[in-house]
C-alpha positions in Angstrom: 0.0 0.0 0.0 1.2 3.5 -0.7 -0.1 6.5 0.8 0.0 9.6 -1.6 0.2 13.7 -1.3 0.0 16.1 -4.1 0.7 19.3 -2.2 -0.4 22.7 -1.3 -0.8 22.8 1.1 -4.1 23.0 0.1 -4.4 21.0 -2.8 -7.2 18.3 -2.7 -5.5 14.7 -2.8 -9.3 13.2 -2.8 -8.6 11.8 -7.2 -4.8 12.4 -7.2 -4.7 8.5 -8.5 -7.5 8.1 -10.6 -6.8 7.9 -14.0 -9.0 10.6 -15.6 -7.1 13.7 -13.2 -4.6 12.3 -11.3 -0.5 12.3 -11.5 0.9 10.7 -13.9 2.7 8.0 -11.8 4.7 5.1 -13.6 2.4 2.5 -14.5 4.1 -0.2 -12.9 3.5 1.2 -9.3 -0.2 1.5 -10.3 -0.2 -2.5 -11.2 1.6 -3.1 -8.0 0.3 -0.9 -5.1 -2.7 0.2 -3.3 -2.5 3.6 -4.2 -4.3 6.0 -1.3 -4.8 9.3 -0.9 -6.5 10.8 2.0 -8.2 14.4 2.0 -6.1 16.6 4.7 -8.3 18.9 7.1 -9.5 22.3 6.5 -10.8 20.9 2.9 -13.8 20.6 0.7 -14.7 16.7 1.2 -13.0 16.7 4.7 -13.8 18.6 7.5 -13.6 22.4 5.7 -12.1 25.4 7.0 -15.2 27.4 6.7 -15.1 31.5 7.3 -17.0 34.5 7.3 -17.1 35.2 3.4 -16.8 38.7 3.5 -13.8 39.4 6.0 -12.3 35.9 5.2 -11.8 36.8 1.1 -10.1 39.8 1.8 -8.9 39.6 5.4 -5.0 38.4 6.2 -3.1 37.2 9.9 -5.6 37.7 13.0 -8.8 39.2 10.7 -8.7 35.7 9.0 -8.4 33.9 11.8 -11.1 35.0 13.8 -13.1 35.3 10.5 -12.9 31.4 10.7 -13.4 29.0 13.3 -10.7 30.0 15.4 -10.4 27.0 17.4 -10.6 24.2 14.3 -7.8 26.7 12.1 -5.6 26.1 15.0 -5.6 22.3 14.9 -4.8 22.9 11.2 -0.6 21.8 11.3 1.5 19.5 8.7 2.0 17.7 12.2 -1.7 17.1 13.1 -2.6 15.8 9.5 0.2 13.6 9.3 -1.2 11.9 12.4 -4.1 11.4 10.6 -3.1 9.9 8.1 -1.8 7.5 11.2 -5.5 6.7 11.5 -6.0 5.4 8.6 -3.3 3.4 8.2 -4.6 1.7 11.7 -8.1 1.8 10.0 -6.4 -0.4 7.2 -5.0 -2.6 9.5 -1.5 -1.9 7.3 1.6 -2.6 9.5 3.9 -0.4 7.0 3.1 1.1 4.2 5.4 3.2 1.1 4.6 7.4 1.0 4.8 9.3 -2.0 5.0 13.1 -1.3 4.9 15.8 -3.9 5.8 19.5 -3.4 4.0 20.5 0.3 3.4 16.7 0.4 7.0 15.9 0.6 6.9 17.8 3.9 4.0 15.8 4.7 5.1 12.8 4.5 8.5 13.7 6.1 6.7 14.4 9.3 4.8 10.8 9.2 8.2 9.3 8.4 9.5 11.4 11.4 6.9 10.9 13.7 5.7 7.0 12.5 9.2 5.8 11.4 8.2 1.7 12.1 5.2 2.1 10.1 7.2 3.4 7.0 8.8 1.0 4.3 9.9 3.1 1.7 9.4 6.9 0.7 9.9 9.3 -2.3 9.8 12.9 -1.6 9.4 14.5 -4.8 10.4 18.4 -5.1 10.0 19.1 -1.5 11.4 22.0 0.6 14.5 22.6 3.2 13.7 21.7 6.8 14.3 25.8 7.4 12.3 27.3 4.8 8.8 26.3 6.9 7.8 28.6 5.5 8.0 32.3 5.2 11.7 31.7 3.7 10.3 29.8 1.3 8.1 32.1 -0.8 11.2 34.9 -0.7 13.4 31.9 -1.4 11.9 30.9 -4.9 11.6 34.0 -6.3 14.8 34.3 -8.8 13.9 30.7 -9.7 10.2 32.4 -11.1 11.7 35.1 -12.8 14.4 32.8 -14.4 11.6 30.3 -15.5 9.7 33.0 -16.9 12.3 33.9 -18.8 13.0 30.3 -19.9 9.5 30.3 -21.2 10.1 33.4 -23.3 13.6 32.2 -25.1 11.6 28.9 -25.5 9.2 30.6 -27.6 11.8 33.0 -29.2 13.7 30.0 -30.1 10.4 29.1 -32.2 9.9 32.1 -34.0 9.9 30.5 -37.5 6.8 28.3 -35.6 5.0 31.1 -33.5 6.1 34.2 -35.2 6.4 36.3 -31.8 9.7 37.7 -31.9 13.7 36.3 -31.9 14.1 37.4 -29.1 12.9 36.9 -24.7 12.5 40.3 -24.8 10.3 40.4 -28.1 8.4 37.4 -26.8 7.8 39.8 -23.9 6.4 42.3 -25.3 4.1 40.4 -27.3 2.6 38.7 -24.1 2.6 41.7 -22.2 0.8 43.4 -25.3 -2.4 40.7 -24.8 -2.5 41.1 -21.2 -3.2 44.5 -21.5 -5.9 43.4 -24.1 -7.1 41.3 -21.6 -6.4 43.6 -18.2 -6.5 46.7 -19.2 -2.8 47.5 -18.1 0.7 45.4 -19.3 2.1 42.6 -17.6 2.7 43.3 -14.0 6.2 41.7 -14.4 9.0 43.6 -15.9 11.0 42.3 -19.1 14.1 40.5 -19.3 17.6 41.2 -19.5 18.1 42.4 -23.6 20.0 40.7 -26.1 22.2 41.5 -29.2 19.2 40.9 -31.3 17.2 43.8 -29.3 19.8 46.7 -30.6 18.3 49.3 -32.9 20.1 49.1 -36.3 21.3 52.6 -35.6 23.0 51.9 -32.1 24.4 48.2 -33.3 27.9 49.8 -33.1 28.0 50.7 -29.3 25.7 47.6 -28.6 27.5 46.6 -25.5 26.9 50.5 -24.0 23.1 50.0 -25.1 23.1 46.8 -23.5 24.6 48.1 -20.2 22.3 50.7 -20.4 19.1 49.3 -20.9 19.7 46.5 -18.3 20.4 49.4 -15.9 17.1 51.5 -16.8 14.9 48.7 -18.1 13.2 47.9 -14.7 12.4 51.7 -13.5 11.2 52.5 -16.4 8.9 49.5 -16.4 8.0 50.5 -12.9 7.3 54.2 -14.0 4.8 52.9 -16.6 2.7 50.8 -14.3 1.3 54.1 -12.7 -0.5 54.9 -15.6 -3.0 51.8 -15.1 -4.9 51.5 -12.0 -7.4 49.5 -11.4 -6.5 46.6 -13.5 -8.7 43.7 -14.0 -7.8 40.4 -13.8 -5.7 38.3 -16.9 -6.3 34.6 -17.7 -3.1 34.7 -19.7 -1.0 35.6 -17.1 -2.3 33.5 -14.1 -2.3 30.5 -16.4 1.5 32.0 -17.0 2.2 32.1 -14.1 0.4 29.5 -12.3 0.8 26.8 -14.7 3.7 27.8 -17.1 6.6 28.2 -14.6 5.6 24.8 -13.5 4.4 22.7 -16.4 7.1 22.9 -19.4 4.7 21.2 -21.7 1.7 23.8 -21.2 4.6 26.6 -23.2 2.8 26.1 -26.9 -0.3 26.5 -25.3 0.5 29.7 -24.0 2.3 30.9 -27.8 -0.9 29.7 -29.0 -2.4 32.3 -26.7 -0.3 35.0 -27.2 -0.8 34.9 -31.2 -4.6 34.5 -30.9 -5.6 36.5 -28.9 -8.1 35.4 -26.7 -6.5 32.8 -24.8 -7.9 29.3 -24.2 -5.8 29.0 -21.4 -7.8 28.4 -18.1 -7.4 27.9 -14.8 -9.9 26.4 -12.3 -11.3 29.2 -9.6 -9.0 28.1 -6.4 -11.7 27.4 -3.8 -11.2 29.8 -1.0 -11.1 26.8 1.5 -7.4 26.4 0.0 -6.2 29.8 0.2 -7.6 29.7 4.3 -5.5 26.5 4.7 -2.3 27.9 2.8 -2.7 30.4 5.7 -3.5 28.2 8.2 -0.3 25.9 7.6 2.1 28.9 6.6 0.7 30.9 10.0 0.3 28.1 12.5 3.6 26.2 12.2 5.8 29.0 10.6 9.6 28.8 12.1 10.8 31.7 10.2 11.3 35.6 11.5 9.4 37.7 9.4 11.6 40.5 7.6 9.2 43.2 9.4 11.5 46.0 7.9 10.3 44.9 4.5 6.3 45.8 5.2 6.9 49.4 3.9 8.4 48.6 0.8 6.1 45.2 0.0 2.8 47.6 1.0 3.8 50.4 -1.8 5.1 47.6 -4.6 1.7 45.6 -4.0 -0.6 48.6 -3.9 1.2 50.5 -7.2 2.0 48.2 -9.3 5.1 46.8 -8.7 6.5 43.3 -9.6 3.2 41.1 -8.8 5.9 37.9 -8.6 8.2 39.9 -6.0 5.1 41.5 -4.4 3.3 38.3 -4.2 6.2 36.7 -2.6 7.4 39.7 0.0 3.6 39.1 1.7 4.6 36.3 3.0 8.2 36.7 3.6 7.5 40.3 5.5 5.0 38.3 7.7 1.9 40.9 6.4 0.2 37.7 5.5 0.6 36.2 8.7 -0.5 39.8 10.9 -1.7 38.8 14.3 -1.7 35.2 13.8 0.8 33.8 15.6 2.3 29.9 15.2 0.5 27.6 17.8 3.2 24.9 17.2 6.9 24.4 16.0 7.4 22.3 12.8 8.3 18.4 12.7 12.0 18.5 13.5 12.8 15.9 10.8 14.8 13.1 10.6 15.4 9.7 9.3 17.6 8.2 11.8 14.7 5.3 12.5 13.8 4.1 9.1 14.2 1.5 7.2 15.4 2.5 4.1 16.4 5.5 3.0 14.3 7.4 1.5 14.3 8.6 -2.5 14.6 12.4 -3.5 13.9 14.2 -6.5 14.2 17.2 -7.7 14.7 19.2 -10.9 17.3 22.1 -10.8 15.0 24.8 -12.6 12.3 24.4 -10.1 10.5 27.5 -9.6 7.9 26.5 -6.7 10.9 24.5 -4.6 14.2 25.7 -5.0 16.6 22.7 -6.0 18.8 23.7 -2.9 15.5 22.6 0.0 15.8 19.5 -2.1 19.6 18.9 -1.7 18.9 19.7 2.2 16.0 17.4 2.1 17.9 14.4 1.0 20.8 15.6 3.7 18.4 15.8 6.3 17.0 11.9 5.7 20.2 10.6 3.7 18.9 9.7 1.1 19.4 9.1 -2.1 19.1 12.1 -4.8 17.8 11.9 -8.3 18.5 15.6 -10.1 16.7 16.1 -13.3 18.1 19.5 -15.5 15.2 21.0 -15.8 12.8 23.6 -14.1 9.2 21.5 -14.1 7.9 21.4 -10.0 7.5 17.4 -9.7 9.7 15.2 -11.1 7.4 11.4 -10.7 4.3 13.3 -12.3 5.9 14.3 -15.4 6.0 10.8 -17.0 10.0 11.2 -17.4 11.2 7.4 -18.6 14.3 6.9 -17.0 13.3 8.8 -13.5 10.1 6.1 -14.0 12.1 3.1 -14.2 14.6 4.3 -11.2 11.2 5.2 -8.9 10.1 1.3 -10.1 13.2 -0.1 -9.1 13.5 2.0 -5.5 9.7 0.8 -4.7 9.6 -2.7 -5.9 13.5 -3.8 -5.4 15.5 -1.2 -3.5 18.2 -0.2 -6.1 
């Protein structure tokens, strides 16, 4: 039997196996295993997190919590749903049993392996997180990582120019997508450009290129910034959340989004979050956070959310400058993890690029437990769901022989 997470924290894991919507997981494991998932707490088809609609959609830190149930959100730790996911495994009547963890799931199921280490045979932690990034570190952490996948997604598309037709260059690419979100918003992408290349120069300048280039690395971003005060008041994009939401983690959604950008109106989607998740992202990150909060940050993260700044750095510094967290202060310490007590030790993976888990939490993850690391080059978040051959056969062989 093999207990399953797909992360979050607040993701459902109620249909993470079923074959219609769930991970693609080697085939081999779903011929050999009793593949279960059980639905944390604070969910839709658990026991939900319910709040006050009104305060609870906009408030943040000690608003929230008290727009809630304040005495069910505090019960709402990695710790306490790791133990019971303990109940069910008694419920089963399973002496051990194998846990796959993805993202926020790989911290999971590091606290069952910590706290239930007899009751564990084998474990993968896919794309997890350092044991000191719970967990205000860890959105401040994974910011280059964003910006550099984003970028990544824009030379992918440059490098297809003779295919999509948006430009030869990240920059051009850029433009173009920033061009339709404004289509779609009313203002241009909330992100500024990146870096020029050679093939940006004007004609005219092409002899002092390296001066232009100097140049407009130097100016590019205030003058981004100084345009963004022009558009208040902007409304919502579905190209850039699916951008953004999807694209810096899913490689293979890219000519999806060209496809957008050329056409127009984008068939890009993404479902409405339900706000049960975002109170349980608040929940974990508030209840069990470990990290100070960089306080001397709030003025700066207050004026670059409210006018327009970079919504990726903005986004981000909420969490990091503890703003998110206002009021609500951690009822518990996390796991202190280890795998000292197991029996085997357990698998890692991780790709280098990854812009929701930095590769370095997953080089400290497999320190922490020693275990074994599988590094993909790459920048997709989840390495097992991304029906990669050779990572396939070496999750088979860990599972089913122990190599």
């Amino acid at each position: 039997m093999l207990f399953g997470n797909p992360g979050g924290p607040g993701t459902d894991a109620l249909g993470m196996f079923s074959a219609e919507r769930g991970v693609a997981f080697p085939p081999a494991l779903r011929e050999h295993f009793d593949l279960v998932a059980m639905q944390p707490r604070g969910l839709r088809w658990s026991t939900p997190l319910e709040c006050d609609t009104t305060a609870g959609a906009f408030a943040v830190g000690a608003l929230l919590r008290q727009a809630c149930d304040p005495a069910y959100a505090d019960t709402i730790t990695t710790e306490n749903t790791a133990r019971d996911l303990e109940v069910v495994r008694q419920a089963l009547s399973e002496d051990t049993v194998h846990l796959y963890g993805l993202s926020y799931g790989a911290a999971l199921m590091a606290d069952y392996a910590t706290l239930f280490p007899h009751h564990v045979d084998k474990m993968v932690l896919d794309s997890g997180v350092a044991p000191d990034s719970r967990w205000l570190n860890l959105y401040t952490d994974r910011v280059p990582a964003r910006m550099q996948r984003l970028h990544d997604l824009f030379a992918w598309i440059a490098q297809r120019n003779d295919i999509y037709g948006l430009g030869a260059t990240p920059r051009a690419v850029y433009q173009r997508w920033s061009d339709r979100i404004k289509q779609e918003s009313g203002a241009p992408a909330p992100v500024p450009p990146p870096p020029a290349r050679p093939g940006d120069t004007p004609p005219q300048l092409s002899p002092w290129r390296d001066e232009y280039l100097a140049i407009d690395d130097a100016l590019t971003e205030p003058i981004w910034r100084t345009t963004q005060y022009a558009y208040p008041g902007a409304r919502p994009s579905r190209l850039y959340d699916f951008t953004v939401f999807v694209g810096l983690y899913r490689s293979a959604s890219w000519p999806e989004i060209a496809d957008a950008i050329r056409h127009g109106t984008p068939d890009t989607r993404t479902d409405p979050v339900p706000l049960s998740m975002q109170y349980v992202i608040t929940a974990i990150t508030c209840n069990e956070n470990a990290n100070p909060p960089a306080a001397h940050t709030i003025p700066n993260t207050a004026w670059n959310y409210l006018t327009g700044g970079n919504r990726i750095v903005a986004e981000a510094d909420v969490f990091g400058s503890g703003l998110l967290c206002a009021g609500w202060a951690p009822v518990t310490q996390p796991v202190p993890w280890s795998g000292e007590k197991l029996r085997h030790p357990p698998l890692v993976l991780h790709q280098t690029g990854d812009a929701a888990a930095p590769y370095a939490g997953g080089q400290a993850l497999a320190a922490t437990f020693g275990a074994r690391m599988i590094t993909v080059d790459g920048g997709d978040h989840g390495v097992a769901i991304h029906d990669l051959p050779e990572t396939d056969q070496a999750i088979t062989n860990y599972l089913l022989g122990g190599e």
